[in-house]
C-alpha positions in Angstrom: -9.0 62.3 -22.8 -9.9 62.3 -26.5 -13.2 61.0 -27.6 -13.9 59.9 -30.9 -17.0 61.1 -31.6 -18.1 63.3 -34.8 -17.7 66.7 -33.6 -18.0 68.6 -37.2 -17.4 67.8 -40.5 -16.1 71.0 -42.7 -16.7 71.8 -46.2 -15.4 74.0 -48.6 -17.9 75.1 -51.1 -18.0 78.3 -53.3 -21.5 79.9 -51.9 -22.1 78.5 -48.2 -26.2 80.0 -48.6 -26.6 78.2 -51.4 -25.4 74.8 -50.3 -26.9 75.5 -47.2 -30.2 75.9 -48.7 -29.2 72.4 -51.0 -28.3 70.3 -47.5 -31.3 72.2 -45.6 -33.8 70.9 -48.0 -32.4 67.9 -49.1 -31.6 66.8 -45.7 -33.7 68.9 -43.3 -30.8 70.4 -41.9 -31.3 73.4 -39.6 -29.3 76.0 -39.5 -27.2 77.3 -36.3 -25.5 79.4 -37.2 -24.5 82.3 -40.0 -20.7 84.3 -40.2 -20.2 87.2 -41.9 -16.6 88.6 -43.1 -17.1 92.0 -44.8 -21.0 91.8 -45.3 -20.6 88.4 -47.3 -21.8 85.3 -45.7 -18.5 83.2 -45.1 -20.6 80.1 -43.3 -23.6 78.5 -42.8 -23.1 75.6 -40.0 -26.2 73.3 -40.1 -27.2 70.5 -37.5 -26.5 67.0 -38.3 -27.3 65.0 -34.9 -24.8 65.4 -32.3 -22.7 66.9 -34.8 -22.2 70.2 -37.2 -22.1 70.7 -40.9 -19.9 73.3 -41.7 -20.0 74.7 -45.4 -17.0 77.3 -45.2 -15.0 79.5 -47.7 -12.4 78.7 -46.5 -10.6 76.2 -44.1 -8.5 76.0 -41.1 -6.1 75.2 -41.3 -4.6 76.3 -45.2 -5.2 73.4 -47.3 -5.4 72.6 -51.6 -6.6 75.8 -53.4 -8.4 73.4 -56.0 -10.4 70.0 -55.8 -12.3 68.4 -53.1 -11.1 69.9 -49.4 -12.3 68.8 -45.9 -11.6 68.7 -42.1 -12.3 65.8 -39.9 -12.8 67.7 -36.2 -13.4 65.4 -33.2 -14.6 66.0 -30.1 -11.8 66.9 -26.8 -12.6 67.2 -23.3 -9.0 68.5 -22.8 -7.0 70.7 -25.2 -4.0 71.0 -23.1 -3.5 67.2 -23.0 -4.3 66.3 -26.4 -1.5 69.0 -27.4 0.8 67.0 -24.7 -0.6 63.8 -26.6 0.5 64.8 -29.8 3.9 66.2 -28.8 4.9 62.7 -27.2 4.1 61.5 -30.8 5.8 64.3 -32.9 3.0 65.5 -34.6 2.9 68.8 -35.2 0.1 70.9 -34.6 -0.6 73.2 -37.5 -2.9 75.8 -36.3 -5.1 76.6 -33.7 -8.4 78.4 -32.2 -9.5 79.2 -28.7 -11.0 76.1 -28.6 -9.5 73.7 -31.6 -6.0 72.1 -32.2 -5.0 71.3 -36.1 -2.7 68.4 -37.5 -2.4 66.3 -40.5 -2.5 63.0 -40.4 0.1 60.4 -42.2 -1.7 60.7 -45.6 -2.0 64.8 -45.0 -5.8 64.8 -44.1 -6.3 67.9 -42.2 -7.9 66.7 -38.6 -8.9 68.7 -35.8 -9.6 68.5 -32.1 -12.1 71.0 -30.2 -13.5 71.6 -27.2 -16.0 73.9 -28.5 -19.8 73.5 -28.0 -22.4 74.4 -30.0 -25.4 73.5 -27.9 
């Protein structure tokens, strides 16, 4: 079963502390989480409701170098049928995680599907 709630909304942006610190204040945001690649900070996920803000690097999966980028991830009880799901419909899944599945869309939007929980 696939629900269709908001499970995180991705964002690419050049410095994630300092947009962190933008949304944080400007929003009240907390903040989850941090990663770290090599001693730089490659995310800040903040809380948005039920849902995550993710201010990323980079993306998964591989998307425009330049210009506005974003992932629409949903929520999924069941990664093994949502990957039947879209088989049946010849969609291709793109990448994956432990816990998410990756596809475009007709119009190329890069969507997502994960089980992962963050609470």
């Amino acid at each position: 079963m696939i629900r269709t709630s908001l499970h995180h909304l991705a964002l690419r942006v050049m410095d994630p502390v300092r947009s962190a610190r933008f949304y944080a204040a400007l929003l009240d945001l907390p903040e989850l989480r941090r990663h770290e690649d090599a001693g730089s900070v490659r995310a800040v996920w903040l809380g948005l409701g039920d849902a995550v803000l993710m201010l990323e690097r980079a993306l998964r999966p591989p998307g425009p170098a330049e210009g506005s980028a974003h992932v629409l991830v949903l929520a999924c009880d069941d990664l093994a049928g949502a990957a039947a799901r879209l088989a049946a419909a010849d969609v291709e899944v793109v990448d994956r995680t432990q816990f998410t599945l990756y596809f475009h869309d007709p119009d190329g939007h890069r969507v997502g599907l994960s089980t992962y929980r963050f609470r």
